[in-house]
N, C-alpha and C positions, 0 to 999 in steps of 0.2 A: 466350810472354808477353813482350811488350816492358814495361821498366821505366823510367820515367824517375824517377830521382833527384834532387831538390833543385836543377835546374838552371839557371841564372841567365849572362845573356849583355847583352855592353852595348855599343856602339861608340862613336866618339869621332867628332862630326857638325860642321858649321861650327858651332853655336852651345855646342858641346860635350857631354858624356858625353851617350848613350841611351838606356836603359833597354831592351832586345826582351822580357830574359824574366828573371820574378824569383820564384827560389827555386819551378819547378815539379816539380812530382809527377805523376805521371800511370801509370796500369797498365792495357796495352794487350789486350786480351784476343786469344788468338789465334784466326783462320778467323773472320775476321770481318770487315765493311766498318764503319771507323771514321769516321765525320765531324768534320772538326778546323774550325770555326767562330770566325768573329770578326771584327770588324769590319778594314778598311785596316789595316794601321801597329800590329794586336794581336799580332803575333807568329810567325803561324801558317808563313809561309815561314822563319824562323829557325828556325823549330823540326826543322822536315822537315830542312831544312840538318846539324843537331844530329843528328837522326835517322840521318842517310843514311853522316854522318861528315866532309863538305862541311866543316865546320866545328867545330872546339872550343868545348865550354862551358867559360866563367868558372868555373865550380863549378858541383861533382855530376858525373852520371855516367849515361849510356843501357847498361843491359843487354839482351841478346836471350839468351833461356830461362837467363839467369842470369849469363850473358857479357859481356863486357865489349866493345864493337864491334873486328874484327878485318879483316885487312885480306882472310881467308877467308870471315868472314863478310859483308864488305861488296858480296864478287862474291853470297852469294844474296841482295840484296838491288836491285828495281828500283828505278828513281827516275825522276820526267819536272817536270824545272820548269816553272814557271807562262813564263819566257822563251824563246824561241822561239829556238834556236839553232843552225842548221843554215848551212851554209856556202852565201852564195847560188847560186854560179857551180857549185857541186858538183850532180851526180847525186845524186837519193835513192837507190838504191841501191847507188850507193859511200859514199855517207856512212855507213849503214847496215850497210856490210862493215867498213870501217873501222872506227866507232866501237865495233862489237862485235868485233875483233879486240882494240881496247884495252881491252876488256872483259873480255878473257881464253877468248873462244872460238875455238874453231879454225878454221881457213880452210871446213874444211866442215863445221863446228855453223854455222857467223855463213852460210853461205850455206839451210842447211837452214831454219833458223830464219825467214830473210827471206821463202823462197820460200813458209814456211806459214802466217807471217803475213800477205804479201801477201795471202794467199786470206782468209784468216779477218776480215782488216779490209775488204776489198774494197779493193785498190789497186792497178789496172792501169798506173799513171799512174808507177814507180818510175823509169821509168828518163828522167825529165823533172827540169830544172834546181831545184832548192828554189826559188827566187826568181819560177819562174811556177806554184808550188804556190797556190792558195788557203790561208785560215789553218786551216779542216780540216783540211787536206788534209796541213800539217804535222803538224797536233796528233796524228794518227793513224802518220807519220814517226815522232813521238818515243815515242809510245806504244808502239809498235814495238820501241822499242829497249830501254823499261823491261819491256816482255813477254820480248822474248828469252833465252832459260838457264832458263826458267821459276824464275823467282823463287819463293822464300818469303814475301817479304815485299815488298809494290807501295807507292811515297811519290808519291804523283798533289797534284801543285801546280794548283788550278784546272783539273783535265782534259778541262772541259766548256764552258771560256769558247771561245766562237765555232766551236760545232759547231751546226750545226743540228737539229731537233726529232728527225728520223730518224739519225741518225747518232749524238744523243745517245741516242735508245735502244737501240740496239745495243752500246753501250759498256756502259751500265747491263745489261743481259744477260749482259755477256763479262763484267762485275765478277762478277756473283752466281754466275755459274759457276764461277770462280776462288775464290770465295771456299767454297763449297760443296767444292769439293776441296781446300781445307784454307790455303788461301793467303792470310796476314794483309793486309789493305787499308786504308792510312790515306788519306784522302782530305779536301782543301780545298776547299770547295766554298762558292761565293756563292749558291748555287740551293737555300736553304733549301726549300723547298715539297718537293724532292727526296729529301730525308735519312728523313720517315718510311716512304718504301716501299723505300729502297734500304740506307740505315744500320741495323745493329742497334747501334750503341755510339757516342756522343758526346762528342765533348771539346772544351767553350769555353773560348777565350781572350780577353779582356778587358784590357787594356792590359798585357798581360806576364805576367800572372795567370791562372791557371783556378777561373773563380768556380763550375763545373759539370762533371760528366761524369758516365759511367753509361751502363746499357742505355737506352736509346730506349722501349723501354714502361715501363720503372720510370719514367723521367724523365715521361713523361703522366701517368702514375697519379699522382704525387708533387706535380704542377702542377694535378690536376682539379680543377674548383669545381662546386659542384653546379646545371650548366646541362644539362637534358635536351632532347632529341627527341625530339617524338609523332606517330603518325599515327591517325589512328580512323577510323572509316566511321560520322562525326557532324558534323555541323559546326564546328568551332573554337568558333564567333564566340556557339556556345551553350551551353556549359560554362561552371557556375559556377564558377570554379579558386579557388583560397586566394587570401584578400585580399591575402595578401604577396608572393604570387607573381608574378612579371613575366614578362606574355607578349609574344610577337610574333608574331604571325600570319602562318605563311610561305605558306598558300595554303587554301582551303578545309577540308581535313581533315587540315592539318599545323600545326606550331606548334614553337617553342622556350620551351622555360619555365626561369628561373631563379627556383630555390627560395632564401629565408632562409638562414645560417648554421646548421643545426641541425635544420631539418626533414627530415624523411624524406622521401625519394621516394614512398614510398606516398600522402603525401597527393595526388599526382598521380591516382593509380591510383583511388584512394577518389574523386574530385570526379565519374568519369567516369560518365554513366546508365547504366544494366544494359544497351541496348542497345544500346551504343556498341562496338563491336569493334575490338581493337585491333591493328594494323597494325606499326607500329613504335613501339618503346619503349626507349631504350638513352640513357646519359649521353656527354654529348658531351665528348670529353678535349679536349684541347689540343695541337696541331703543336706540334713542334719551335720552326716559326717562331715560333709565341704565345708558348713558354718563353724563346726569344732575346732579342726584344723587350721582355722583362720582364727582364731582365739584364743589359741595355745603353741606354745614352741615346740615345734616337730620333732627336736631330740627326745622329749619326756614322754611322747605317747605311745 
């Protein structure tokens, strides 16, 4: 369990003081992919900073399983910022020996490491200058290097901006795997649409603030209104529904129906003729995204 205590962080800007992050709390559940969410300029890289140890908070305090960040602890922990920082003129795979020497593994963990990532991410391409990488083609470099020592605990800054369609899923694959064997995942991610099949635990930030977090299906359940999905083997458009009920007609024998404040779903059920069979019947939750959107002002996203 990662704990974040009371933590609050501010810097000093040309037009003066800035607020990143005020007085957060947050309880990180472990073996698990976390989505850290929020608009530009909400916090979210400050935080991971916080997290990693990158950084001091102004007050409060990050625990891991009770601990107070250490400098033992900080090697089981990966980390891959959202900036791109590999030295142009360098080899990826000197960079990569290197920087996992400074990481504290040994000449031949930092080479075993490379040779079985290279496989695992597909990168034949190491031993080519960073600066004629594609932006992939880094992002998968750095990732690399937050993979290696096998981490406990993975801080992925953005680790999906400018990978493409295939490549991001294979990532998303190697997350659930990793995380399925026990390995805590905090993750930032702009690709809201992503978070419900990939996230099980959430945590928004909101100008410095966590106005939300929670499991991912508590957080739908929490947000449903009572808009259903029906199919029948009747026509839509000849059903007499409740007069309060608002339909939309998604195609011959489907429809979305939003019920009153109050009324049962049954009334659905009841409106339909005995010979109307029914297909699909199930209440439509609401994405992550729907919850975000209602959390934040629509100008800034």
């Amino acid at each position: 369990m990662i704990q974040v205590e009371g933590v609050s962080k501010a810097f000093i800007g040309p037009t003066g003081k800035v607020v990143a992050l005020e007085n957060v709390s947050a309880q990180l559940p472990p073996g698990q992919i976390i989505g850290l969410l929020g608009p530009n300029g909400s916090g979210k890289t400050t935080l991971l900073r916080i997290l990693v140890g990158l950084l001091p908070p102004d007050t409060g305090r990050v625990l891991y399983g009770g601990q107070p960040l250490s400098l033992q602890l900080r090697r089981t922990i990966g980390y891959m910022p959202e900036e791109r920082g590999l030295y142009p003129n360098m080899r990826a795979q000197e960079q990569l020996l290197y920087l996992l020497r400074l990481k504290g593994l040994s000449a031949s963990e930092a080479k075993q490491a490379i040779a079985y990532w290279a496989q695992r991410l597909d990168m034949p391409w190491l031993d080519r200058r960073a600066k004629t990488l594609s932006k992939g083609m880094q992002q998968k470099v750095q990732l690399a290097l937050a993979l290696a020592g096998r981490p406990s605990v993975l801080l992925l800054d953005e680790p999906f901006s400018g990978l493409d369609p295939i490549i991001a899923a294979e990532i998303e694959s190697l997350l659930k795997e990793l995380a399925q064997s026990g390995t805590t995942i905090v993750l930032s991610t702009h690709r809201l649409e992503q978070v419900d099949h990939l996230c099980q635990h959430v945590l928004m930030i909101y100008r410095g603030r966590i106005p939300l977090q929670g499991p991912v299906e508590a957080l739908r359940q929490r947000f449903a209104e009572p808009l259903y999905e029906l199919e029948v083997s009747y026509p839509i458009r000849e059903i007499s529904w409740p007069a309060e009920a608002a339909v939309q007609f998604l195609d011959t024998y489907k429809a979305q129906v939003r019920l009153p404040e109050g009324m049962p779903s049954r009334a659905l059920l009841n409106a339909l003729p005995p010979e109307a069979e029914i297909r699909l019947f199930r209440q439509r939750l609401p994405t992550i995204k729907d919850i975000f959107l209602k959390q934040v002002s629509p100008d800034i996203v």
